[in-house]
C-alpha positions in Angstrom: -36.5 15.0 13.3 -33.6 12.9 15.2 -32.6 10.1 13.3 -32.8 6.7 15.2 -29.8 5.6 16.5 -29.2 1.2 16.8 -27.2 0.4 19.3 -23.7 -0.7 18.9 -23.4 -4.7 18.4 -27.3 -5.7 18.1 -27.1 -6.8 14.8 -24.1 -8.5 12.9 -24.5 -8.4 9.1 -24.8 -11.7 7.3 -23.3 -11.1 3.7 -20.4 -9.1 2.4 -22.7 -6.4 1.3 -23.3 -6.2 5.0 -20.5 -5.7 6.0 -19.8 -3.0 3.7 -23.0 -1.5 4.5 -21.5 -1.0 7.7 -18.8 0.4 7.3 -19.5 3.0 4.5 -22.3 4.2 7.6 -19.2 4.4 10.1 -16.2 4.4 9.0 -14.4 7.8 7.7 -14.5 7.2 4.0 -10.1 7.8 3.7 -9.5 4.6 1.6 -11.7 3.0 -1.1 -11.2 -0.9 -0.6 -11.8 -3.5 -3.0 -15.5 -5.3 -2.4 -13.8 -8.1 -0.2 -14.5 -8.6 2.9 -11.8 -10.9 4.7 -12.5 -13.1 7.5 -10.1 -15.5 7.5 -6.4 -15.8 6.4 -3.3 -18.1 7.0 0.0 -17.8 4.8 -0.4 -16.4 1.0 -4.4 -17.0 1.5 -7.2 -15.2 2.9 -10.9 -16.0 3.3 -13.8 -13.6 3.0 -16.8 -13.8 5.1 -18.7 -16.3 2.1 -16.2 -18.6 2.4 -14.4 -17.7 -1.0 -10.7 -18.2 -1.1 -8.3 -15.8 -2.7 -4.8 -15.6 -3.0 -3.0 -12.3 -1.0 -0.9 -10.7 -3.7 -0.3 -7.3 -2.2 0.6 -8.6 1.2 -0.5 -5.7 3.2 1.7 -3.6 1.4 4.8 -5.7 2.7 3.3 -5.7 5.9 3.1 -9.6 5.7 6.0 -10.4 4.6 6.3 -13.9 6.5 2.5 -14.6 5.3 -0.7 -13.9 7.5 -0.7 -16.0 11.0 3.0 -17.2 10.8 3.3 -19.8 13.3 6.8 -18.9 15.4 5.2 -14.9 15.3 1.9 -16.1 16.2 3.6 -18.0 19.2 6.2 -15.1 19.9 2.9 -12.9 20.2 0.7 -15.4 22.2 3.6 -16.2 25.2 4.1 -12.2 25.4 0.5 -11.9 25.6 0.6 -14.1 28.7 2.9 -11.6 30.6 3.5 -8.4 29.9 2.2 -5.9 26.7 2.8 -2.3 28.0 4.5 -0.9 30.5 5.1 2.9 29.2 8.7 3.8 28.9 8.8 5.4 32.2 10.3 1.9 32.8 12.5 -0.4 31.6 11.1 -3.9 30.1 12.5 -7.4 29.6 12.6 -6.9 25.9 13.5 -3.7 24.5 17.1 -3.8 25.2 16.9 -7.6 23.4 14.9 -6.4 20.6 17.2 -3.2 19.7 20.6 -5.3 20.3 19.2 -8.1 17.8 17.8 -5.4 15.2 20.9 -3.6 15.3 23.0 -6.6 15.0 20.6 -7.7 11.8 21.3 -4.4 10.1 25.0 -3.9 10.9 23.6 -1.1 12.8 24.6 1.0 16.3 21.2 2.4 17.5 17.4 1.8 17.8 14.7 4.2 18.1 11.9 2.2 18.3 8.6 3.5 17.4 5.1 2.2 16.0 4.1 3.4 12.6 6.3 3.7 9.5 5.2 7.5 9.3 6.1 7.5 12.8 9.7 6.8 11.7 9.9 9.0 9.0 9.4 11.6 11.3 11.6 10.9 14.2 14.5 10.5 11.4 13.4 13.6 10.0 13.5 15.5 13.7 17.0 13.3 14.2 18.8 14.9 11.4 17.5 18.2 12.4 18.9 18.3 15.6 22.1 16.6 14.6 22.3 19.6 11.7 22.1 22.4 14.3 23.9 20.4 17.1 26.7 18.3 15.3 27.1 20.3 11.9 26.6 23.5 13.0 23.4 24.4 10.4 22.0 27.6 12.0 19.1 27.5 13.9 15.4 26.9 12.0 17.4 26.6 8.5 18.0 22.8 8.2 17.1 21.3 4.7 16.5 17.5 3.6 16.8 17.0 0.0 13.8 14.4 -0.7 12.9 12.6 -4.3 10.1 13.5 -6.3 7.0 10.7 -6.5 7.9 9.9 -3.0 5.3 8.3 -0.6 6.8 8.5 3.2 3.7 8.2 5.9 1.1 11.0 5.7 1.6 12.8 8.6 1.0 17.0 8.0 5.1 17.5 7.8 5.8 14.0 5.1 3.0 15.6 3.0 4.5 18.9 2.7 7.1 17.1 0.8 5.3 14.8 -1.3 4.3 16.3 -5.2 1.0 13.7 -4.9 -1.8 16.3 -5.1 -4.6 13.9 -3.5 -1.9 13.8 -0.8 -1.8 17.1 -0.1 -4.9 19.3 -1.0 -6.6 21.1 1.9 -4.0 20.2 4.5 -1.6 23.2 4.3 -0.1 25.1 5.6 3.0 22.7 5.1 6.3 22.3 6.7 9.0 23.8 5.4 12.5 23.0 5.0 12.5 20.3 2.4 14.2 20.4 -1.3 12.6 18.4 -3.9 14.6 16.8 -6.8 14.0 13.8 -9.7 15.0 10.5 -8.0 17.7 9.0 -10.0 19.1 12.7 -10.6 22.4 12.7 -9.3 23.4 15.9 -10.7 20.3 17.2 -9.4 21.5 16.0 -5.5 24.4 17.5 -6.0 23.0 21.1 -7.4 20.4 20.9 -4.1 22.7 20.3 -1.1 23.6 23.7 0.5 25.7 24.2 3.7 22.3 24.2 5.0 21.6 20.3 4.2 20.8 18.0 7.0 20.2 15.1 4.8 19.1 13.1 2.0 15.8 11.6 2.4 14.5 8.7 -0.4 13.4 5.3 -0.7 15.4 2.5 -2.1 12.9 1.5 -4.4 10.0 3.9 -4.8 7.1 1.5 -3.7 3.7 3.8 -3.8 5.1 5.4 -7.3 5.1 2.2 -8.9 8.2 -0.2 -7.9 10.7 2.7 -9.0 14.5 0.9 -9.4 17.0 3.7 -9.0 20.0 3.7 -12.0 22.5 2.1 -11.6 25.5 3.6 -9.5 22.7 6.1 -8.1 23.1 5.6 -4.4 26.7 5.1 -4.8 26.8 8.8 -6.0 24.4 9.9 -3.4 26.8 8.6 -0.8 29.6 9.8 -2.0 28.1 13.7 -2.2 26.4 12.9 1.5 30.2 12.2 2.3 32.0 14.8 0.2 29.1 17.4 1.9 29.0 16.6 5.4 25.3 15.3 4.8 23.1 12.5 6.2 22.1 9.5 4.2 18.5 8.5 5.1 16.7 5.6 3.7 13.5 4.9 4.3 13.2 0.7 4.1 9.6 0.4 5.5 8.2 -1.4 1.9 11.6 -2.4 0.8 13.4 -3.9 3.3 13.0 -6.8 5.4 13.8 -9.3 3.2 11.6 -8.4 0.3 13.8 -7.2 -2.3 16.1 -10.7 -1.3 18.1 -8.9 1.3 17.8 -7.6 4.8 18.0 -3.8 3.4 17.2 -3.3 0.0 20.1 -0.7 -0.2 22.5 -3.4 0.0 21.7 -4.3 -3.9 23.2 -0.9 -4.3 27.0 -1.5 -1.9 26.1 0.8 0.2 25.3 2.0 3.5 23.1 4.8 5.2 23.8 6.6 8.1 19.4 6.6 9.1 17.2 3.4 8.0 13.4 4.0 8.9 11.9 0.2 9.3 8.4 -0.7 9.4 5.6 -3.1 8.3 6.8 -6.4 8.3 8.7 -5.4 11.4 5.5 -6.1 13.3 4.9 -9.3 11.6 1.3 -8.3 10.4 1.0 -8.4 14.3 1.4 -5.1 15.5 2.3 -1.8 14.4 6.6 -1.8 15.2 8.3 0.4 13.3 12.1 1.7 13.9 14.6 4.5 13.3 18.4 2.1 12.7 21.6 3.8 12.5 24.0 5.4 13.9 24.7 5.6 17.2 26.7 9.4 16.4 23.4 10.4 15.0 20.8 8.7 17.0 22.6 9.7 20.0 21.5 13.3 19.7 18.5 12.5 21.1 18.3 12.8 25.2 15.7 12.2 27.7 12.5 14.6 27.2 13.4 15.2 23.5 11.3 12.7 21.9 9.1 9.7 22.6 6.2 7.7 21.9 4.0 5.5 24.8 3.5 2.8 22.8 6.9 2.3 20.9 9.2 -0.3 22.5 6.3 -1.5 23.8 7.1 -5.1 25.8 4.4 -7.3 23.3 5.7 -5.0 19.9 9.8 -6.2 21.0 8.8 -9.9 22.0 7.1 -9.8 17.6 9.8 -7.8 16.3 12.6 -10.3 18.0 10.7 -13.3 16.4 10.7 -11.1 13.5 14.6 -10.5 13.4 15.2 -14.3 14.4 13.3 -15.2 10.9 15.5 -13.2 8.7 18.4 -14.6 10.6 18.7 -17.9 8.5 18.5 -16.1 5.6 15.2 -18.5 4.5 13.1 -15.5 3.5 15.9 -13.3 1.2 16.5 -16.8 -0.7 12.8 -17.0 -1.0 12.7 -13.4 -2.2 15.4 -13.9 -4.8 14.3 -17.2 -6.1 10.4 -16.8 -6.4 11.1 -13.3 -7.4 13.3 -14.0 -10.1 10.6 -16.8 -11.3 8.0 -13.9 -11.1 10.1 -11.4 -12.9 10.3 -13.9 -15.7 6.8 -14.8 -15.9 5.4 -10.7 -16.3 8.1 -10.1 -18.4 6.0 -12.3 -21.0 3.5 -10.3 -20.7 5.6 -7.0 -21.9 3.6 -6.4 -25.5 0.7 -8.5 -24.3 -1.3 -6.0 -22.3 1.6 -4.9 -20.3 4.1 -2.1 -21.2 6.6 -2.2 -18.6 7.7 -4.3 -15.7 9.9 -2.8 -12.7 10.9 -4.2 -9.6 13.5 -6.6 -7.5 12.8 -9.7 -5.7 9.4 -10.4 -5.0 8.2 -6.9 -6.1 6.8 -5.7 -8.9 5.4 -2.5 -10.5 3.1 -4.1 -13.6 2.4 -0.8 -16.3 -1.0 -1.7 -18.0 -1.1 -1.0 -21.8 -2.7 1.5 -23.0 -6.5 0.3 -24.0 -6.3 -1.9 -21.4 -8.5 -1.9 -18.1 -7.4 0.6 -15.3 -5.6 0.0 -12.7 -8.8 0.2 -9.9 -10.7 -2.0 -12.7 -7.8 -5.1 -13.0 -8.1 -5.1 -9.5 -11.8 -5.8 -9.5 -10.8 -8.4 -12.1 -8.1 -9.9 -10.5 -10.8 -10.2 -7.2 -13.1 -11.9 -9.7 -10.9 -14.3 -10.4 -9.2 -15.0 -6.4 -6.2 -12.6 -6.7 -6.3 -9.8 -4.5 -3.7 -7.2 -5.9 -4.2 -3.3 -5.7 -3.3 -0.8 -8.7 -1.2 2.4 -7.5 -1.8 5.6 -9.8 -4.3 5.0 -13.1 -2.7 2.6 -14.4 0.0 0.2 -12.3 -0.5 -3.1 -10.4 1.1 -3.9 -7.6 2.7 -7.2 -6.9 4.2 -8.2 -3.4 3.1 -11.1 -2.3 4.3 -12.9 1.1 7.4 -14.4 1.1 6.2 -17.7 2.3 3.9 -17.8 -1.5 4.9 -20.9 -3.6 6.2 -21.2 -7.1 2.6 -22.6 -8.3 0.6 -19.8 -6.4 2.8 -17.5 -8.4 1.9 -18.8 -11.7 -1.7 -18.9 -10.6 -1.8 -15.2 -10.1 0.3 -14.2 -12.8 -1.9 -16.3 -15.1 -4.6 -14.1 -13.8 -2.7 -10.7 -14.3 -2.2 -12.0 -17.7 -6.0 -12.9 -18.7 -6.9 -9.3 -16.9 -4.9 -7.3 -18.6 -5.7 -8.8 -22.1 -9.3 -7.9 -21.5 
């Protein structure tokens, strides 16, 4: 028998369950969202289809950083709309050179690669310090390492999985790419014992976001720069949650004093607009790459420069790192109250935070479902860690609101 096939866009459902219906029939089942389905959203707020309000604490994983609809991105989109969105790089465009002068100038940087996903960047920095391996530092051919940190979480592309130690990452999707050299992040002594004559680079994240809002040691990137240096080794950092004004600074490496030769940008580079993502840095590095070598048909694309130059002219009055560093250190005060009170540990910088649930408390999937309950939309990481990021543009009292919430949740 043939099962009976509706056709597309006859019926629209009418309820949340509808609309869940739907897309448990259609879409691939890769994520398991929260019961919440969002039709509306402007700032720190979003609206499902019922007409409930809730406030956006995860931010689309940083994504949002300048809240959902932000009016001067919203307008930088719409006039770019009106002209030109994609013109292939087989040409030039009225707003790639702009965008990659201004993003470079933001970052203290020499060189864009502009691409569209964060994996997307991950990997082109990953292929960059390959070929400057075998073509700058003389790395025989096919031998190139890059030391990465355990607990990572860089994209999920078949080669950024082979070097991830998450299991749910990685099952069924070998064989995996080799060439990368796994150590505990925060281990200097462990960098040091893993670099080889045949080291490219060192790979890690500032903070480790998808772990659970991991703060390196103090003095830990200091030493990883220094044996980068001392090595003749490349100095990665992937920025795509942390930078971008979250953390209270442009480049969340900056709270450490000092500087990578790669940064791989993302997420909030496209505004919660469009996917833009970038590979910063360099331009001894970057400039290993010539015509033919690598590419991407919709990176640099003319409506992804136009959001990503509004983007860059935000965090250049410094409005959103004071924002970061003020509310975050107001939010920083408030969960660490909650230490001893249904929270064992609280991690993070600027308006970021890894929340550790206590043990006989809820999971982290079921304080989620609470928090929903309740108007907080927040999203555990692991069993048992909440994840706090909410958009920049959130106010003091909208933080309390939601951290009043974490704290009834979490107390069961």
């Amino acid at each position: 028998m043939t099962a009976s096939v509706q056709p597309a866009g006859t019926a629209r459902p009418t309820s949340s369950d509808g609309f869940i219906a739907l897309d448990e029939q259609w879409s691939t089942h890769n994520y398991h969202p929260l019961p919440v389905v969002i039709a509306e959203a402007e700032g720190a707020s979003v609206t499902d289809v019922a007409g409930k309000s809730y406030l956006d604490f995860l931010a689309g994983y940083s994504a949002l950083n300048f809240g959902h609809r932000n009016p001067e991105l919203i307008a930088a989109a719409t006039e770019q709309l009106g002209r030109v969105t994609l013109t292939s790089r087989a040409f030039h465009h009225d707003q790639m050179g702009l965008f990659c002068r201004e993003l470079a100038e933001l970052t203290g940087t020499e060189m864009v690669l502009p691409m569209n996903s964060g994996a997307e960047a991950v990997e082109s920095a990953v292929k960059v310090a390959r070929k400057w391996a075998y073509q700058v530092k003389g790395v025989p051919a096919g031998t190139a390492e890059i030391v990465v940190a355990r607990s990572n979480f860089h994209g999920r592309t078949t080669t950024i999985v082979s070097f991830s130690d998450d299991e749910t990452a990685r099952a069924d999707y070998g064989p995996f790419t080799p060439g990368f050299v796994q150590v505990p992040y925060g281990d200097a002594e462990a960098v040091k014992a893993a670099i080889t004559p045949r080291t490219a680079a060192v790979l890690m994240e500032p903070i480790q976001g998808e772990a659970g809002v991991i703060v390196p040691p103090p003095g830990f990137f200091a030493d990883v720069r220094r044996l980068c240096d001392e090595n003749g080794v490349l100095m990665i950092a992937d920025e795509i949650q942390s930078g971008l004004a979250r953390t209270g600074t442009v480049l969340a490496l900056e709270h450490e004093g000092v500087r990578a030769d790669l940064y791989t940008l993302g997420k909030a580079l496209g505004g919660g607009i469009v996917p833009v993502s970038a590979v910063v840095g360099s331009r001894a590095v970057l400039g290993v790459l010539k015509p033919g070598e690598h590419g991407s048909t919709f990176g640099g694309n003319p409506l992804a420069c136009a959001v990503g130059r509004a983007v860059v002219r935000l965090l250049q009055t410094g409005e959103y790192q004071k924002r970061a560093t003020e509310l975050g250190a107001h939010l920083h005060e408030r969960l660490a109250k909650l230490v001893g009170n249904g929270v064992s540990e609280v991690r993070g910088r600027g308006l970021w935070a890894g929340v550790d649930i206590a043990p006989g408390g809820p999971t982290g999937r079921a304080a989620s479902e609470a928090l929903a309950g309740l108007g907080v939309l927040c999203k555990e990481t692991h069993d048992r860690t909440l994840r706090v990021a909410p958009p920049l543009v959130i106010t003091e009292a909208e933080l309390d609101r939601g951290v009043d919430a974490i704290a009834q949740v979490v107390r069961g």
